[in-house]
Wavefront OBJ file of the C-alpha trace (Angstrom):
o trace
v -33.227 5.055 45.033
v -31.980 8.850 44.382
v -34.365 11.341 43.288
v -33.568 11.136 39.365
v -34.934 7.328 39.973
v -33.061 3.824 38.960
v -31.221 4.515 36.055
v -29.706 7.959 36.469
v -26.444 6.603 36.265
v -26.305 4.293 33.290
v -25.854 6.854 30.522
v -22.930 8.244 32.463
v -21.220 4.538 33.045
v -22.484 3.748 29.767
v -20.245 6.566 28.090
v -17.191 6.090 30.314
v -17.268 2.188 28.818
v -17.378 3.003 25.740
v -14.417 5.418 25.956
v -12.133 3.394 28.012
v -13.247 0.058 25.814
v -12.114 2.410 22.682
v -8.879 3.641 24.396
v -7.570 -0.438 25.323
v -8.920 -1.615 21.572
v -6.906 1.463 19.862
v -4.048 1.179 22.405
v -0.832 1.806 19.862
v -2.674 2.704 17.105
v -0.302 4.201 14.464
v -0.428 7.648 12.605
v -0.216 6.896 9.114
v 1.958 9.263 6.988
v -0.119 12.171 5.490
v 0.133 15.419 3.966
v -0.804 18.783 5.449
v -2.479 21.478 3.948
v 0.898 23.149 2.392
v 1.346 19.911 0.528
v 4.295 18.773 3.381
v 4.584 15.037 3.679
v 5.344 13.884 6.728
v 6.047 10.315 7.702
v 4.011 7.879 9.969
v 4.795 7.531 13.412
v 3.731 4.856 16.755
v 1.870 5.945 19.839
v 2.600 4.773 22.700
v 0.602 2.233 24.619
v -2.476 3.632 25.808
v -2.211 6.590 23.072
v -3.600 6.269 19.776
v -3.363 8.606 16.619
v -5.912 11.529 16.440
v -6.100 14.778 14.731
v -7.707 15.321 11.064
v -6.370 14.184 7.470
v -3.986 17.241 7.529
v -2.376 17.188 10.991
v -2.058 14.193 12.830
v -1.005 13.568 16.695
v -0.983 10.967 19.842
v -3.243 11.548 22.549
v -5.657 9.410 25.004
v -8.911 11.214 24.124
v -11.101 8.491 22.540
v -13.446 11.171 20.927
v -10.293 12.563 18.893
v -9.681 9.002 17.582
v -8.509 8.974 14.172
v -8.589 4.839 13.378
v -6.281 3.541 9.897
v -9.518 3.037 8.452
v -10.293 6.606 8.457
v -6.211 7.818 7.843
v -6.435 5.558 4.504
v -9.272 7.214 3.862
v -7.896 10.201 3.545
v -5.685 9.452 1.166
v -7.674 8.067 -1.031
v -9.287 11.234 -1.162
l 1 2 3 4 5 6 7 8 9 10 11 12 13 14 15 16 17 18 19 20 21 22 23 24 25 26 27 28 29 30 31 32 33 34 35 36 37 38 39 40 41 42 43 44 45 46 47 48 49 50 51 52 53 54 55 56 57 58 59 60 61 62 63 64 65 66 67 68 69 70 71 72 73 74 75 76 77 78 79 80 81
């Protein structure tokens, strides 16, 4: 055992599952359309695989950073409000 004892590495791991299982789920994930803070529609748009849609409710983008995940759930949302 290292000196920071048996489960030093766990919460590491443990985070780097949880992105990459969040990354393969949202694979394709689509950018719903949305309007930006001048009141500019813009139309929805596809990732590509192993992108997903992220951004906020007024600007919207692909990327593979799980943490900037922006779901459907969460784009309808936006519109609703």
């Amino acid at each position: 055992m290292g000196p920071a004892g048996p489960g030093s590495g766990w919460p590491l791991a443990g985070t780097l599952l949880v992105a990459v299982a969040a990354s393969m789920v949202a694979g394709g994930e689509d950018c719903l359309w949305y309007v930006d803070r001048n009141g500019s529609w813009h139309p929805g748009f596809d990732c590509e695989f192993f992108t997903f849609c992220c951004g906020t409710c007024h600007q919207r983008y692909c990327c593979r950073d799980p943490l900037r995940l922006l779901t459907e759930r969460q784009q309808r949302h936006c519109l609703a409000f």
